[in-house]
TIKE-678133 format. One record per residue: residue in three letters; x, y, z of N, C-alpha, C, O in turn. Coordinates in steps of 0.001 Angstrom, whole numbers, plus 524288, in hexadecimal, padded with zeros to 5 digits. Example, Ala and Ser with C-alpha at 12.3 -4.5 7.8 and 13.67 -1.06 7.14 Angstrom:
ALA833867E9C681E788300C7EE6C81E78833907F31C81E788379C7F30982111 SER832327F73681BA8835667FBDC81BE4832648001E81EBE834618047281F67 
END
This chain:
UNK759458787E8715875A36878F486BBE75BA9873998699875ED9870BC86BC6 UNK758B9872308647175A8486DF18623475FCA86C26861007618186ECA85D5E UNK76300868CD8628A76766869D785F0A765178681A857A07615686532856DD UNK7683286A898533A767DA86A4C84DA3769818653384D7E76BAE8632685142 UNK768568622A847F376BB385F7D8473776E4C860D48437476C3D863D984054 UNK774F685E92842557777C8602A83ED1776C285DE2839D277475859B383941 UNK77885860548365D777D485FBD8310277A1285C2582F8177E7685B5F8314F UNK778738597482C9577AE1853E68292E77922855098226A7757A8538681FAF UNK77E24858B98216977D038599081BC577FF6855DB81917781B085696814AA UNK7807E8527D81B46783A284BCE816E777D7B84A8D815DC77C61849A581145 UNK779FB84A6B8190177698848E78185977273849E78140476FAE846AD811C6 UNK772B784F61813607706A8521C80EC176F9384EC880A0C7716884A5C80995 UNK76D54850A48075676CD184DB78001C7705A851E07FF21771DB855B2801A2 UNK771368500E7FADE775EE851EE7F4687733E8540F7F0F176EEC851FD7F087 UNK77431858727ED577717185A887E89E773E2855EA7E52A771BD854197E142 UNK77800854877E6E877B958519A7E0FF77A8584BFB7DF0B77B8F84A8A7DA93 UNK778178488D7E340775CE843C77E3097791F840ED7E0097771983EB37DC49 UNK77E128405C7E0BF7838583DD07DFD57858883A2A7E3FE7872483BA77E846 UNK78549834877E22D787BA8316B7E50E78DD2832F27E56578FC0835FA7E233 UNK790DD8308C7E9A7797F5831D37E8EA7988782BDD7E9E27953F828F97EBE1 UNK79DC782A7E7E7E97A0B4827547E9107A3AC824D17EE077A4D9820607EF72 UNK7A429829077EF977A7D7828A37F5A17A71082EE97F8A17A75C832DC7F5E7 UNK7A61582F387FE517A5B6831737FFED7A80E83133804B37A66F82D1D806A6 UNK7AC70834578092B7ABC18320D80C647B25C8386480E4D7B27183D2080D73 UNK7B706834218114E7BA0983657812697BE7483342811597BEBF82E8481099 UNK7C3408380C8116B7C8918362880EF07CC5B838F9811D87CBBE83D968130D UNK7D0D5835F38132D7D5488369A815707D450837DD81C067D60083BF381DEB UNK7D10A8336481FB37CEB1834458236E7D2FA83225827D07D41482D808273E UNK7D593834D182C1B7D90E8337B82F527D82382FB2830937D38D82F0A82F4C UNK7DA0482B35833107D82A8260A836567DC4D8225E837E07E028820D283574 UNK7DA3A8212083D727E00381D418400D7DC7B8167C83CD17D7D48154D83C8C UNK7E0988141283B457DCD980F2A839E77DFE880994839F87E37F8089F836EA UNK7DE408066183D6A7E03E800DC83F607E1CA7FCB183B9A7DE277FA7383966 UNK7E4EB7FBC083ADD7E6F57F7C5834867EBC57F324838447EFB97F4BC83A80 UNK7EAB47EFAB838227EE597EAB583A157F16A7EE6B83F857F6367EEC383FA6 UNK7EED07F063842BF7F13C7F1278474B7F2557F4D7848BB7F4017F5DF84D1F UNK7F1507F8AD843E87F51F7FD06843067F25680299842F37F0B88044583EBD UNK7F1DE804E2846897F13D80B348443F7F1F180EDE840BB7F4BE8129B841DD UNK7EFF980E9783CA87F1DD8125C838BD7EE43816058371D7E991815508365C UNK7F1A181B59836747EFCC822058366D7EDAB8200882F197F0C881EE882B9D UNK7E9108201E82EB57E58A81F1E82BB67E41882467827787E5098282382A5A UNK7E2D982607823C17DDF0827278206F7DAEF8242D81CCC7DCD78212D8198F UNK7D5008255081D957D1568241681B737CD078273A818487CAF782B3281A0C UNK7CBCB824FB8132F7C7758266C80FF37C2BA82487810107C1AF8213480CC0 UNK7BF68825CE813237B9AB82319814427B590823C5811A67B4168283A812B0 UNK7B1E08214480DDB7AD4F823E680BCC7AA6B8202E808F87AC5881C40806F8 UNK7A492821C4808C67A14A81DA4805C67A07B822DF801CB7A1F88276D80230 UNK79D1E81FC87FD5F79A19821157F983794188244D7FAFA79140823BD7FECF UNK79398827627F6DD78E70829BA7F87578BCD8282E7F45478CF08296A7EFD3 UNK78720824A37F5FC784338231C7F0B277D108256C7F2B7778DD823627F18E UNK77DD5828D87F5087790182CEF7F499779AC830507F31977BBA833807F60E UNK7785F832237ED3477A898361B7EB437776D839E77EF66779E083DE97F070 UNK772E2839647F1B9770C283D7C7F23C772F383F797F8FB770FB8435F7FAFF UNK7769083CB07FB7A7787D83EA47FF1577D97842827FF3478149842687FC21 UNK77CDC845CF8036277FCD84A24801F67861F84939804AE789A584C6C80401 UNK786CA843D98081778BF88420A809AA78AFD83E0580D1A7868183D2B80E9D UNK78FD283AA780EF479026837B5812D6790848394E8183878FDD83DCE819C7 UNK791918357B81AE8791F0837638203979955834EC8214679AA5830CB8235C UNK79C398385B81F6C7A1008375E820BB7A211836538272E7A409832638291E UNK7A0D783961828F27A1DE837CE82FEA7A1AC83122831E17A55B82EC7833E1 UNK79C8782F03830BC79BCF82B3E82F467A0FC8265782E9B7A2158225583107 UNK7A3488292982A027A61182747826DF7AC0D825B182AEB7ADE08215982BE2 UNK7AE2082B8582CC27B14E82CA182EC97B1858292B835397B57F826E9836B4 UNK7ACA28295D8384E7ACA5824D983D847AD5181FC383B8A7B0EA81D0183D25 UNK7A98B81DF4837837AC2681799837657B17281699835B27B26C8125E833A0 UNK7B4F2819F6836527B8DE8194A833BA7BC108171883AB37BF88813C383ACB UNK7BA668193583EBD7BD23818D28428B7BECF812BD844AF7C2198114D847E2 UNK7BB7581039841CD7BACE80978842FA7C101807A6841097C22C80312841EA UNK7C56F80B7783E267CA5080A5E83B6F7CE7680BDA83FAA7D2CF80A4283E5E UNK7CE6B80E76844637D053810048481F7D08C80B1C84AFD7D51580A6284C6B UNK7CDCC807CC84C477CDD180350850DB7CCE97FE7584CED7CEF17FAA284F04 UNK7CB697FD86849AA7CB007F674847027CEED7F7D3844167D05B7FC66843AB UNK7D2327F1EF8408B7D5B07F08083E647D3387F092838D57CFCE7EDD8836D2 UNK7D6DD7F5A78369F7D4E07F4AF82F9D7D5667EF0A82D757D8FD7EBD782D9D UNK7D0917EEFA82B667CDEF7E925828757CA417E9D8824537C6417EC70824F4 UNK7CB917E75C81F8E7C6B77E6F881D747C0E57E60D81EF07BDD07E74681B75 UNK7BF317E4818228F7BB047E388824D37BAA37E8338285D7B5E97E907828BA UNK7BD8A7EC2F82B937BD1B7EEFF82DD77BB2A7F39982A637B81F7F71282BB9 UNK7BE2B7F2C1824667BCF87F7E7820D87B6907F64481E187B42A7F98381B7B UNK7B5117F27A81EDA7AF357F17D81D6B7AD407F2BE820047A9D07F56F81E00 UNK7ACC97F2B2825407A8CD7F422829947A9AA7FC32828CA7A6297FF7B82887 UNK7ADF67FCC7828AB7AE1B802028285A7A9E9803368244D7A663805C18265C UNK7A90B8023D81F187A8778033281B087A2EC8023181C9679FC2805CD81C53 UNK7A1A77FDFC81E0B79C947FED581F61798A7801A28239A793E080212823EE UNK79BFB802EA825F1799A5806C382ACD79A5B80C75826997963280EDD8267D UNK79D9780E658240C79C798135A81EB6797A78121F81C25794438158181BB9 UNK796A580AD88195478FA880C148181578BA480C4781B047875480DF5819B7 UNK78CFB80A6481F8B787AF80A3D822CE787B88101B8246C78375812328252E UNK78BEF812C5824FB78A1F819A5826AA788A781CD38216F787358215B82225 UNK788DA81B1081C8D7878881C088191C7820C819D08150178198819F181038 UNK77F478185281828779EB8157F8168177805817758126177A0D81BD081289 UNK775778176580E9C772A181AAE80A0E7756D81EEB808C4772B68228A80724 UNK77ACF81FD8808F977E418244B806307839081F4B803FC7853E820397FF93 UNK7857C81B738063178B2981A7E8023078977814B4803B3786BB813348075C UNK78C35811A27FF5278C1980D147FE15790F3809997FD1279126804E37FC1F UNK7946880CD27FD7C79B1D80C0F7FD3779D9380EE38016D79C4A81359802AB UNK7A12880C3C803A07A62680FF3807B87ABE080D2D8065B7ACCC808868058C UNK7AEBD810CC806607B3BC8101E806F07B709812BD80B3B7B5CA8168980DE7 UNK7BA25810CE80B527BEBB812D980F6D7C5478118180D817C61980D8E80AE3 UNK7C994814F680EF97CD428149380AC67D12681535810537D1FA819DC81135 UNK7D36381204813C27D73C8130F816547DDFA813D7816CF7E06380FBA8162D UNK7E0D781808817B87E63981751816097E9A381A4181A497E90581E8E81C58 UNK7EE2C815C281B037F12A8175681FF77F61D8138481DE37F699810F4819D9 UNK7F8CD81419821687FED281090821598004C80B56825018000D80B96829CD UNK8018A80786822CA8014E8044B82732807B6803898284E80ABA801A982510 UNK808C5804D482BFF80EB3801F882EE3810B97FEC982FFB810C67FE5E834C5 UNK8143A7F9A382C94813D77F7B78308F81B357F5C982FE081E1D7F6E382C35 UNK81C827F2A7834D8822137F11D83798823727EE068326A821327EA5383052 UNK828417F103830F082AA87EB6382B98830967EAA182CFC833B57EE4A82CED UNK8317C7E72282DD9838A07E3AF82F1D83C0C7E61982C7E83A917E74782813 UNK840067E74582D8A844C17E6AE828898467E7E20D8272B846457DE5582A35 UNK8492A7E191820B0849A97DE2E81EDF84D657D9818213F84D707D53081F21 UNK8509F7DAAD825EF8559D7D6F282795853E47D91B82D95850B27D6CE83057 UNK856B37DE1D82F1D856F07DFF783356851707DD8B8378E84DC17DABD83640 UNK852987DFB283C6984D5B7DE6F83ED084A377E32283FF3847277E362843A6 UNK84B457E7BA83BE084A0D7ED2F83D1B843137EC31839CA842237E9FE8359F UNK83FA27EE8883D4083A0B7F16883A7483A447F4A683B7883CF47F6B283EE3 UNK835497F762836B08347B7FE4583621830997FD93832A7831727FAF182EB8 UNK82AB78004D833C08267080118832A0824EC802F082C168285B804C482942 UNK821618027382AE48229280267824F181C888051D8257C819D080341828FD UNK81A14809A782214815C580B7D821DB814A580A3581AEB8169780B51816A9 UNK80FC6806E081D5E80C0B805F4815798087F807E081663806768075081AB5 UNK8063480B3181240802DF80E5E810727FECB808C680E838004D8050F80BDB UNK7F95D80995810C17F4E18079980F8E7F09F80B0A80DCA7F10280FD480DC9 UNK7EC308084680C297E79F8099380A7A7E3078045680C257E45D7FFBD80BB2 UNK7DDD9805D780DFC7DA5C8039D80D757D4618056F80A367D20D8098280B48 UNK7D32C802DD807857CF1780539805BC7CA758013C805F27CBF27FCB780541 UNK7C529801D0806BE7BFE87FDDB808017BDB8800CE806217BEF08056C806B3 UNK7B9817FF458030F7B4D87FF9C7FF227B04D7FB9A801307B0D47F6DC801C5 UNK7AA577FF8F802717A5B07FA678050E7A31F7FE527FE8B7A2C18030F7FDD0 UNK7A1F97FA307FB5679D6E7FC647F6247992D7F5227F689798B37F1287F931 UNK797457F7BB7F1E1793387F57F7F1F17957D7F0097EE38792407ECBC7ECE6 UNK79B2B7EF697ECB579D5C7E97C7EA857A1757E94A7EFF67A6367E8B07EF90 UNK79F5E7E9C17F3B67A1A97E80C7F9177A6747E9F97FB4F7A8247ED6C7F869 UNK7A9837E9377FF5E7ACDF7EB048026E7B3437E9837FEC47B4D67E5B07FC50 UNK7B4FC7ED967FFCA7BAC07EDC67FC827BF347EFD97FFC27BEB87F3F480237 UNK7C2CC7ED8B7FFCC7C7BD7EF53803BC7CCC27EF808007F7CE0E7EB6F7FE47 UNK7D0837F4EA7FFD97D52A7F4787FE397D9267F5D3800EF7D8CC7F985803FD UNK7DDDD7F2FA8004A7E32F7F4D3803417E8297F4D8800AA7EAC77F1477FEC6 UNK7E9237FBA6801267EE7C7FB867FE407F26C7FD898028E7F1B6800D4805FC UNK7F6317FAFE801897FB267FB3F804E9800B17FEAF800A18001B7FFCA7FBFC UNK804447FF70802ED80893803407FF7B80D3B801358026880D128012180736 UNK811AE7FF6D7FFAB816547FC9E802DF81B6E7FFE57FFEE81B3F802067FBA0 UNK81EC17FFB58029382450802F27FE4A827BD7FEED7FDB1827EE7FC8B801DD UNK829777FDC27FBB982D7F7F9217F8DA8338E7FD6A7F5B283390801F57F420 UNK837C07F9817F5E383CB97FADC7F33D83BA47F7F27EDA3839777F3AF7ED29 UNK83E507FC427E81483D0B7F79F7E2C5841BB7FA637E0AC842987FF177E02D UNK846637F3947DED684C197F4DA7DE88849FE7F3E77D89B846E37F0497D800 UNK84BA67F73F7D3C3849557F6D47CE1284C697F2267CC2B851237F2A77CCE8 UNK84B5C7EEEF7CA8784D437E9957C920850EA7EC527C3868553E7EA437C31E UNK84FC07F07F7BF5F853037F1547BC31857C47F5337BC7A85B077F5C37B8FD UNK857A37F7D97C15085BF07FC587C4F085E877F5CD7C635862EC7F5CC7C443 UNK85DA37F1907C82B860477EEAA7CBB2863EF7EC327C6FB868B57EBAA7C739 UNK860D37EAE57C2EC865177E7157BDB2868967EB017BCD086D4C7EA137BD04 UNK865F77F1D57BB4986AD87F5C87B9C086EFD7F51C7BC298733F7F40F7BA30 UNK86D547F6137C3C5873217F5AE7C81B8767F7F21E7C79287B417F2977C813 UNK872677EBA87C5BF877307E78C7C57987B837E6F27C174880127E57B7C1EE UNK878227E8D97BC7387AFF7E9A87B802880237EE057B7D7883DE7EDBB7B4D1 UNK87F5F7F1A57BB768828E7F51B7BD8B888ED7F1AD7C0C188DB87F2167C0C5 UNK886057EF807C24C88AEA7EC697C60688D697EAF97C2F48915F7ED7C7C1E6 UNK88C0E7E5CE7BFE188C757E2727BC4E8924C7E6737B857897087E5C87B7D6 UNK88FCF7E8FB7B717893E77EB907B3C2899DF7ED8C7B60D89E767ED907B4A0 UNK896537EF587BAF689BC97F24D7BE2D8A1197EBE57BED58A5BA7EB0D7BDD7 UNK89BBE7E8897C1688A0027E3B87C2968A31A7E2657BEEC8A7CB7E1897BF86 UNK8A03E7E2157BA108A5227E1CA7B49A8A85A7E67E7B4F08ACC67E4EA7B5FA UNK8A85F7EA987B4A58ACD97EEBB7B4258AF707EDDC7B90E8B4097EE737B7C5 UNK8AF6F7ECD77BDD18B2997EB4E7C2798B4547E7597C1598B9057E8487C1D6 UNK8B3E57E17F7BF8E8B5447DE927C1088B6B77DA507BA6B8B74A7D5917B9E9 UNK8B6D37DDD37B73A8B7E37DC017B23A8BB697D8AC7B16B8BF837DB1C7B209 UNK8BC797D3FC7B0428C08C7D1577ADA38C3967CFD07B4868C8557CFF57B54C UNK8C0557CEB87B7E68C23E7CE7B7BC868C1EF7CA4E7C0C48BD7E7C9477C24D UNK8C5A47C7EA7C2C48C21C7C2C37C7488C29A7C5B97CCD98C6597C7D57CEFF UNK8BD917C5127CE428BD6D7C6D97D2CA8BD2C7C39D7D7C28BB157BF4A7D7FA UNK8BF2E7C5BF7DB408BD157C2977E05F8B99E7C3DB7E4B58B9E47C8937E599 UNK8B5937C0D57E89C8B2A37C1D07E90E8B24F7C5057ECFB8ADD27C6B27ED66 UNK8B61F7C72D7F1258B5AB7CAA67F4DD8B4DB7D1037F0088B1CE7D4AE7F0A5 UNK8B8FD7D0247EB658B8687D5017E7D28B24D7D7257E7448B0427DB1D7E90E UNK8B0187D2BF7E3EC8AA317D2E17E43F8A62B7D5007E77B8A25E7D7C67E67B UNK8A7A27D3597EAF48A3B27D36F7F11D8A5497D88F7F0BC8A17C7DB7B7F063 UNK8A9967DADD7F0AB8AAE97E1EA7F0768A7387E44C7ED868A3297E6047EF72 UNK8A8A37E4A47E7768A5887E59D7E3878A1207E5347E53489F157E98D7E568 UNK89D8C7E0DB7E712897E97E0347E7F1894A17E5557EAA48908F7E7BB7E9BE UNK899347E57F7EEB9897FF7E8867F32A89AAF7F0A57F2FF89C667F3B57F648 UNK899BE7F0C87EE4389BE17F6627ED86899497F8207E903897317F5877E58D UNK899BB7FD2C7E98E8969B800A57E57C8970C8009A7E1DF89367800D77DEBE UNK89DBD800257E03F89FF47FF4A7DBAC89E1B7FA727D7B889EEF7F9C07D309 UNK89B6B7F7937DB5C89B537F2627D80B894417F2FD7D877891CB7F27C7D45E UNK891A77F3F07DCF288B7F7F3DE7DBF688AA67FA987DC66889667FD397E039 UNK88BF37FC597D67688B05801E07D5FC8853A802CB7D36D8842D807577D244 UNK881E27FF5D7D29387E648010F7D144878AE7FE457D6AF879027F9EC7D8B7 UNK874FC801837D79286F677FE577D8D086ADE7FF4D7D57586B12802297D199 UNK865137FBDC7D79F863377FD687D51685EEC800917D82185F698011E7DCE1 UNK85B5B802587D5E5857938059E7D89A85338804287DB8784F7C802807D8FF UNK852CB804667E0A284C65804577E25C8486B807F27E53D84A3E80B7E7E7EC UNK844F18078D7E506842F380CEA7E6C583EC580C887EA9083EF8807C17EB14 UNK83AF880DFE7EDBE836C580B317F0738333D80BF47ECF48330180F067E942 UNK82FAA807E67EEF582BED806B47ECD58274B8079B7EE3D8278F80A3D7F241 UNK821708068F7ECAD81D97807187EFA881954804357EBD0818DC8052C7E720 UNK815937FF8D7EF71812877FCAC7ED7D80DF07FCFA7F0E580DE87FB537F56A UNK808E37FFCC7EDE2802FA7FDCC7EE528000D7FBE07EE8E7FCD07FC807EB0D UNK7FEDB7F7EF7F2FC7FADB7F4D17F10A7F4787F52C7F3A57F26B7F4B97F7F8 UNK7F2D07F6447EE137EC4F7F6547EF607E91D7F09F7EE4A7E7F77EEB87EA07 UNK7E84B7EEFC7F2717E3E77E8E17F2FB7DDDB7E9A97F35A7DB2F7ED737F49F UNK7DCDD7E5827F2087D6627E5D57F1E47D5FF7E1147F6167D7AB7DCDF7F477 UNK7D4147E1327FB187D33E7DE537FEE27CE477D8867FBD57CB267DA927F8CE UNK7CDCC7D4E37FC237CAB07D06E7FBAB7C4F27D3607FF7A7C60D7D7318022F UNK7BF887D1947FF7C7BCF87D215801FA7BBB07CF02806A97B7897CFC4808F6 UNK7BDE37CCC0807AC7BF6B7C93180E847C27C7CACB80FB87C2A77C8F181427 UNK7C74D7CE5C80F3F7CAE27D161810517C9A57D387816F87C75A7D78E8183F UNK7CBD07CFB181A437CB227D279820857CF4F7D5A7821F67CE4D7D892825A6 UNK7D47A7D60481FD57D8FB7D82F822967D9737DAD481C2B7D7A87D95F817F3 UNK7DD7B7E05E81E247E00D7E35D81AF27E68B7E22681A607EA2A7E33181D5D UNK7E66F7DFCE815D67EC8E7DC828166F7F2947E0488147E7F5DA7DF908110B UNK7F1F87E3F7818337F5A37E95B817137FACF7E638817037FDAD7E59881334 UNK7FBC07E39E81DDA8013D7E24F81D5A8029A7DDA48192D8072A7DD2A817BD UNK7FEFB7DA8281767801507D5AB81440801157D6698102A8019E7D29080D55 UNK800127DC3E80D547FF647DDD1807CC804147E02280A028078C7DE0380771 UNK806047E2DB80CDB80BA97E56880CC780F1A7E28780BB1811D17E25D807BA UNK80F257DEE781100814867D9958114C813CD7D57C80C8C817B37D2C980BBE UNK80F3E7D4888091A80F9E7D2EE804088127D7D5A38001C815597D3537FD03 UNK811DB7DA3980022814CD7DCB77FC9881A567DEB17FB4381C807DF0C7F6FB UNK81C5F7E01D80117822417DF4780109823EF7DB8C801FF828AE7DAE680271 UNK820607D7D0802A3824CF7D1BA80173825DD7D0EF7FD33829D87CE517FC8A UNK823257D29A7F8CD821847D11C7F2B6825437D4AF7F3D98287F7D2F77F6F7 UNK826447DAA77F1EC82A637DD7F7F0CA8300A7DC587F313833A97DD1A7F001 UNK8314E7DA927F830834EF7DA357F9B6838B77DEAF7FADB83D6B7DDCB7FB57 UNK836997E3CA7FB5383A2E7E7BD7FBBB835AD7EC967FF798354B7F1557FECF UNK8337D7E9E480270832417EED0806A9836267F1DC8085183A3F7F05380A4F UNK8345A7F80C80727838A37FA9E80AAE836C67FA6B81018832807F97E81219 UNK83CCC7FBF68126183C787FAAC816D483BF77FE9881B1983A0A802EF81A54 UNK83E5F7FC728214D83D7180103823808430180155826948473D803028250A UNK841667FEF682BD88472E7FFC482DB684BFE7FB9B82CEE84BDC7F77782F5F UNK84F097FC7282A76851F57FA1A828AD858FE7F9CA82BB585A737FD4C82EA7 UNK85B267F6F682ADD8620E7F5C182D48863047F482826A28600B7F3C9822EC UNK868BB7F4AF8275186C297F35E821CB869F17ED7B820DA8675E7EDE181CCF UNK869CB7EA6A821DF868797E50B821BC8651F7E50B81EC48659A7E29C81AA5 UNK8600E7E8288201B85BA17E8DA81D5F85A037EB2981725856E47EACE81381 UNK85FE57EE608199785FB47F0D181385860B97EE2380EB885E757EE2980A7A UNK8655D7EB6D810B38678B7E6F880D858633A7E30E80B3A863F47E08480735 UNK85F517E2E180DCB85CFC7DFB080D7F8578B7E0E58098B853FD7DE7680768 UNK859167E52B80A05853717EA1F805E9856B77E9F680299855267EAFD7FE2B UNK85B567E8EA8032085DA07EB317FB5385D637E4EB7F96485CF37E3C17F4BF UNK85DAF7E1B67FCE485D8E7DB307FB088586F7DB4E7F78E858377D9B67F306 UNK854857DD5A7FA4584EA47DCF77FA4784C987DE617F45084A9D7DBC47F0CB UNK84DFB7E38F7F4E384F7B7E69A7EEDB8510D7E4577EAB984E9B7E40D7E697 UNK8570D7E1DC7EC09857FA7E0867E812855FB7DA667E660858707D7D97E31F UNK853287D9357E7EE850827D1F47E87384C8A7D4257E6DA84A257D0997E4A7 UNK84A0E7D8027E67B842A97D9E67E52E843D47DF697E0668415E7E3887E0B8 UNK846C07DEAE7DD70848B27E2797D806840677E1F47D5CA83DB47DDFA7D5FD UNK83EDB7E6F47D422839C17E79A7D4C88395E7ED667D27C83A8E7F1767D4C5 UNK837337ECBE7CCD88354B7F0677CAAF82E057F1847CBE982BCD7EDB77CDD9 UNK82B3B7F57D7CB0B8279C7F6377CDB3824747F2C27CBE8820B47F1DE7CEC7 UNK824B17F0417C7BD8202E7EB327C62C822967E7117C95E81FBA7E3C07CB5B UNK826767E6F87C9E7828567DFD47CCD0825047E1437D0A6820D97DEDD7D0C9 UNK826017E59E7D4D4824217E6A77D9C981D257E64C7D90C81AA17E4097DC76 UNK81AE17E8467D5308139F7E7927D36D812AF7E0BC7D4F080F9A7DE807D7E0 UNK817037DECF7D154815A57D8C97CF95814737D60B7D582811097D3197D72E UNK81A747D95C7D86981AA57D5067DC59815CD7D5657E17E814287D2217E49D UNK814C17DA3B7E0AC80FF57DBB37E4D680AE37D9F47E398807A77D8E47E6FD UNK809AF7D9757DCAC8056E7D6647D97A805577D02D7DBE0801017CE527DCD0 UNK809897CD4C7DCC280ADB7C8CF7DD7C807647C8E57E26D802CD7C7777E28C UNK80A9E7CB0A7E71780A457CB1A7ED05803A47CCFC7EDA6801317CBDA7F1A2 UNK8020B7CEEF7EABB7FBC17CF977EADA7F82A7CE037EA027F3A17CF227EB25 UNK7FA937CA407E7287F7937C62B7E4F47F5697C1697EB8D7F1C37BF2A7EDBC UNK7FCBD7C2F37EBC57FDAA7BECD7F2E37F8187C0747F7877F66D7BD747FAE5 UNK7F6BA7C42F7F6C87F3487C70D7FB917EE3C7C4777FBCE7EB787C47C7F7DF UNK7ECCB7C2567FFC97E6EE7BE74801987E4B47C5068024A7E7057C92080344 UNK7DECD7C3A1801347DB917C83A8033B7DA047CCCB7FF0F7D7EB7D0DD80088 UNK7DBA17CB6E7F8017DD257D05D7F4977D9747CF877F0A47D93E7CB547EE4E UNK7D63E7D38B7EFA07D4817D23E7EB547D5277D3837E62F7D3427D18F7E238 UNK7DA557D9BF7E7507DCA97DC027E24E7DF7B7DE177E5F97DEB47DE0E7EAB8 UNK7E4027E0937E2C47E7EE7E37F7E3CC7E8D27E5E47DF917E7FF7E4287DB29 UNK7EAE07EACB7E0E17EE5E7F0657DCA47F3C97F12E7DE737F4577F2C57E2F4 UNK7F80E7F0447DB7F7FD1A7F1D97DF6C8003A7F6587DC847FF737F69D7D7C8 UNK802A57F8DB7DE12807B17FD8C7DBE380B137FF7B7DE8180AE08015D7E2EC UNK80F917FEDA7DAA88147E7FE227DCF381872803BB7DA87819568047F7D5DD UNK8198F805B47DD1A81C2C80A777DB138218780AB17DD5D822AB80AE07E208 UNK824BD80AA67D92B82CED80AB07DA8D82D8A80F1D7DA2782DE0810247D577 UNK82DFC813607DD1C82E61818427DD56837238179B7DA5383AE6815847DC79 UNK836C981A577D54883C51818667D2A58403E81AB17D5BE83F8C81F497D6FB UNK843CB818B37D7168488D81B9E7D7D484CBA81D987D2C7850D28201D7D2DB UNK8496181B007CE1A84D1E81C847C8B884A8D81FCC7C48F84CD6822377C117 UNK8452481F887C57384251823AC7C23183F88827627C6DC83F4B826867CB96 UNK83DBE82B537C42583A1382EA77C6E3834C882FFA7C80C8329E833C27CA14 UNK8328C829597C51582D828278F7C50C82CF9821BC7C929830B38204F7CBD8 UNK829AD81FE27C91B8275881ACC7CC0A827F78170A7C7D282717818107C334 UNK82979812C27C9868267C80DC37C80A8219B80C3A7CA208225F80BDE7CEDC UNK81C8080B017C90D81859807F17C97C816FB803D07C87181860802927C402 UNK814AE800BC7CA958111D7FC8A7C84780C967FA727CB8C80CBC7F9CC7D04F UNK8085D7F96C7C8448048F7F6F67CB09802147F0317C970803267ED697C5AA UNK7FEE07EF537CD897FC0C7EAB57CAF37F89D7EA6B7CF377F8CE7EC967D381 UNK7F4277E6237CC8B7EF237E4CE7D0BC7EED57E0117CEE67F1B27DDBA7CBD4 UNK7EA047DE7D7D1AC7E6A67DA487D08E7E2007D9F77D1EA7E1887DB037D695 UNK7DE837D90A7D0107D8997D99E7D05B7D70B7DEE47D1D37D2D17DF527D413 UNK7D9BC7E2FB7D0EF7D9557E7F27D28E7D4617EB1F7CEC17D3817EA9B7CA0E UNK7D25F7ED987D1A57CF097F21E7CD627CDD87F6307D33C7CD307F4887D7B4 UNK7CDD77FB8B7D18A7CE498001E7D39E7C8007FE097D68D7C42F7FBF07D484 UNK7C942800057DD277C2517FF607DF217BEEE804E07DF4E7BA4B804D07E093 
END
């Protein structure tokens, strides 16, 4: 007996003779190699269908070349070759592929004094575009930051200020007295507020772009802010986060400006989008702000 062969109804024609835009798969499990690192991955894989008269792709296809992300080191050049092994299995049906990768990267961050580390997880994104105005690569990273409100901080001081006149009115003091006062509630009865933070940044890679510059868009950015939260921490450290705080007073535009600045700093960019959200500790809404440069939606 013959064996049949099986059916390949992707293969079929369409009554509808409708090109699509994107076709493909979304939210696809995957282990995937990034600066050394193993990370529990999902991915959105898919080209365009520009035969209207075909009735689908060959997702499977789609889904094996993806395995090349298991053993090589994510790279822009690694996400081109991907992209092009999606058109070459796609010959006379798509003319565009994309791929949209997103996982967490980990990595070891110091405390501020102490000699204590403790791992810090940032939320990434990769996204690559192969069309017909050429190969496109984006990378957004997500960092949490402390933001002490620079006008809670004048209220607290102004707070003192007053108390010290009603304590110490019409009075000479001496300086062990002081050093008391300094150091008590009674005298620093007011603070001001900070809350965590959280900043976005979406880049547009240069087209010579060989490396994905995750960690030096991170460590650029909380240097500019100056108030990474932290992880494992001793009193020393802490002391040293409220120093931090109070030296980096940062309403959610200071914090836009200063990441606008530091982005400007980045070799390898050809636009950037950033947003910065102060989740309030005094209202029951957000602060926002954004900014770009050479940005337009791809």
């Amino acid at each position: 007996m013959n064996a049949l062969t099986l059916p390949d109804i992707a293969a079929q024609a369409t009554l509808y003779q409708q090109t699509l835009d994107w076709v493909g798969m979304g939210e696809i499990a995957l282990p995937l190699l990034f600066a050394g690192q193993r990370i529990n991955a999902r991915a959105d894989a898919g080209v365009s269908l520009d035969d209207g008269g075909a009735r689908g792709i060959h997702m499977s296809r789609l889904y094996l070349a993806l395995q090349v992300l298991e053993t090589d080191n994510l790279s822009p050049p690694l996400l081109r070759q991907l992209l092009g092994e999606f058109l070459d299995s796609h010959k006379g049906l798509s003319r565009q592929a994309h791929i949209s990768l997103r996982g967490e990267a980990l990595l070891s961050r110091p405390a501020l004094v102490s000699p204590l580390s403790g791992w810090k997880a940032y939320p990434f994104e990769v996204r690559a575009r192969q069309d017909s105005w050429g190969f496109h690569v984006e990378l957004q990273a997500q960092l949490d930051y402390s933001s002490t409100c620079p006008c809670s901080a004048a209220l607290a001081r102004q707070l003192i200020q007053q108390r010290f006149i009603e304590d110490f009115a019409d009075q000479s003091l001496e300086h062990q007295q002081l050093l008391t006062w300094l150091g008590s509630t009674q005298g620093i009865l007011a603070t001001p507020h900070s809350q965590r933070s959280t900043a976005t940044l979406q880049v547009r890679l240069s087209p010579q772009a060989d490396e994905l510059p995750l960690i030096e868009l991170i460590d650029r950015a909380e240097q500019a802010l100056g108030t990474a939260v932290q992880t494992a921490v001793k009193r020393a450290d802490e002391q040293a986060f409220a120093l931090a705080n109070g030296q980096n007073l940062m309403f959610c535009e200071d914090a836009a400006r200063r990441l606008h600045s530091a982005l400007l700093l980045q070799p390898g960019l050809s636009a950037f989008h950033l947003r910065v959200v102060h989740a309030e500790s005094l209202h029951a809404h957000d602060a926002v702000a954004t900014s770009s440069w050479n940005w337009s939606p791809a």
